[in-house]
C-alpha positions as a Markdown table, in Angstrom:
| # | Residue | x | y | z |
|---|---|---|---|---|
| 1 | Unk | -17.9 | -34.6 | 30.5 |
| 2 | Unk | -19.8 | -36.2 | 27.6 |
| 3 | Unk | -18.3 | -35.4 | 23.4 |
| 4 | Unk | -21.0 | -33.2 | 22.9 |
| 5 | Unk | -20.2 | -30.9 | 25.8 |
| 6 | Unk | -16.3 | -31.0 | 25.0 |
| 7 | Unk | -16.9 | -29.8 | 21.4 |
| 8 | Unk | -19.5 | -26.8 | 22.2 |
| 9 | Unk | -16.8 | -26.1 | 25.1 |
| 10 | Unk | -13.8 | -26.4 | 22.4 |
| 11 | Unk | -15.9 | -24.3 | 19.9 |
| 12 | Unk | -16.9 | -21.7 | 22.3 |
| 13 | Unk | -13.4 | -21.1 | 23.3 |
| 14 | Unk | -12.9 | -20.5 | 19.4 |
| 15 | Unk | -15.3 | -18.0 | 19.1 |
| 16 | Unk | -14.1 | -16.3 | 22.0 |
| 17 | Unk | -10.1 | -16.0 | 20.8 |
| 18 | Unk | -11.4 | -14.7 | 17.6 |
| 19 | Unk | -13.7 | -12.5 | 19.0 |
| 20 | Unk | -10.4 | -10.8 | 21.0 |
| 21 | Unk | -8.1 | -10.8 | 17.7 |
| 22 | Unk | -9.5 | -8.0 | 16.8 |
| 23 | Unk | -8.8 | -6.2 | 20.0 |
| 24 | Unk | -4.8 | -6.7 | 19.4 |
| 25 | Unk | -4.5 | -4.4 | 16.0 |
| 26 | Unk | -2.1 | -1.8 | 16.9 |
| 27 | Unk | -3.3 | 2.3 | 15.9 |
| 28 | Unk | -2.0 | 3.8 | 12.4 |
| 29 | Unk | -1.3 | 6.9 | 13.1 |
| 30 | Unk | 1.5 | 7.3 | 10.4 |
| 31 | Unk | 4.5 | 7.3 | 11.6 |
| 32 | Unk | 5.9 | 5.7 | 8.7 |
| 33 | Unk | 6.5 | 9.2 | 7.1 |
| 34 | Unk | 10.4 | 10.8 | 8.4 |
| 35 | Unk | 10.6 | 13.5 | 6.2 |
| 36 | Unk | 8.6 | 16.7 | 4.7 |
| 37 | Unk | 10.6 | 16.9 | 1.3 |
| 38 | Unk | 9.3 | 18.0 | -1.5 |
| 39 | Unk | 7.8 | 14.7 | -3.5 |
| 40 | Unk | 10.3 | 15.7 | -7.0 |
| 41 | Unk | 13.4 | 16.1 | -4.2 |
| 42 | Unk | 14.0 | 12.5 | -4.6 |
| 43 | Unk | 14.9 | 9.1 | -2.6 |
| 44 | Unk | 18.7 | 8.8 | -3.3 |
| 45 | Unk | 18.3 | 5.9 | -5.2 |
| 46 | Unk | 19.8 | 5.1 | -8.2 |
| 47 | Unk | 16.6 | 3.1 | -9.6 |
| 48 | Unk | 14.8 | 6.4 | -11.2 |
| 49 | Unk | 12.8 | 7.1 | -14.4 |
| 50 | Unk | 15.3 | 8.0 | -17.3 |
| 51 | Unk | 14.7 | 11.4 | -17.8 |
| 52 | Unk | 13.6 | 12.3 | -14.3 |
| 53 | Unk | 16.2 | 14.7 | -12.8 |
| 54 | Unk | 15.9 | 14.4 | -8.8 |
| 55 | Unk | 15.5 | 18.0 | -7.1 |
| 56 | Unk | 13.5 | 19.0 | -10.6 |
| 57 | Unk | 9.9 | 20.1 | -10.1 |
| 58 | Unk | 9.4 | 20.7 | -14.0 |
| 59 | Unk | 11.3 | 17.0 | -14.4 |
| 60 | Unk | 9.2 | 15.6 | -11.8 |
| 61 | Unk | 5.4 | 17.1 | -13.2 |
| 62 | Unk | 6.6 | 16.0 | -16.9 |
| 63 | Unk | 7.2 | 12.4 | -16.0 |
| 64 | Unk | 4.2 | 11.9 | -14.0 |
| 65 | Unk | 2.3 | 13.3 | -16.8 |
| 66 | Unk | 3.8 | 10.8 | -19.4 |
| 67 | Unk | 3.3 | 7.9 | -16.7 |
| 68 | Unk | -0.5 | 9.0 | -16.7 |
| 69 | Unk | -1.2 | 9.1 | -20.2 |
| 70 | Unk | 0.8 | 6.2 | -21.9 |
| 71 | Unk | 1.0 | 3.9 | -18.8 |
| 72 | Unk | -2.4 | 4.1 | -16.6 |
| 73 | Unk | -4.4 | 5.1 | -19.2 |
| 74 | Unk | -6.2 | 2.4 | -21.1 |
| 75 | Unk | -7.0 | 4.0 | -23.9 |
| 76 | Unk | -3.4 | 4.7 | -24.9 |
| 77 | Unk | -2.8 | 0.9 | -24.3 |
| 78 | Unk | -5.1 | 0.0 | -26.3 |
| 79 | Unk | -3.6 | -1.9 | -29.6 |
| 80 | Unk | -6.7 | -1.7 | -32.7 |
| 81 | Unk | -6.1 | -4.9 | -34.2 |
């Protein structure tokens, strides 16, 4: 078996494992999600907005108001200088 036949055997066998990589991805079918709570019913966790009062739907709508108007909106970011 002569160099030149090695390599284009070598890169051949390459192509073909990444060709099959893609074959191996496993379905997302969203299993990730384990409960239907309401979104303002909270995680349990101590790490919250101040403010934010967990079980609070009127809480819960005013702080993701503020966090859309003064912190993802450029605008309001914007400093004049």
């Amino acid at each position: 078996m002569t160099t030149m036949q090695r390599t284009l055997l070598v890169a051949s066998a390459a192509l073909a494992l990444a060709a099959l990589s893609a074959c191996g991805e496993k379905p997302q079918t969203g299993a990730g999600i384990r409960s239907d709570a309401t979104p303002y019913a909270g995680t349990g966790s101590a790490f919250t907005q101040p403010g934010w009062t967990a079980g609070d739907k009127a809480s819960w709508e005013a702080q993701l108001k503020t966090r859309q108007q003064y912190g993802q909106n450029e605008y309001t970011r914007i400093t004049a200088k």
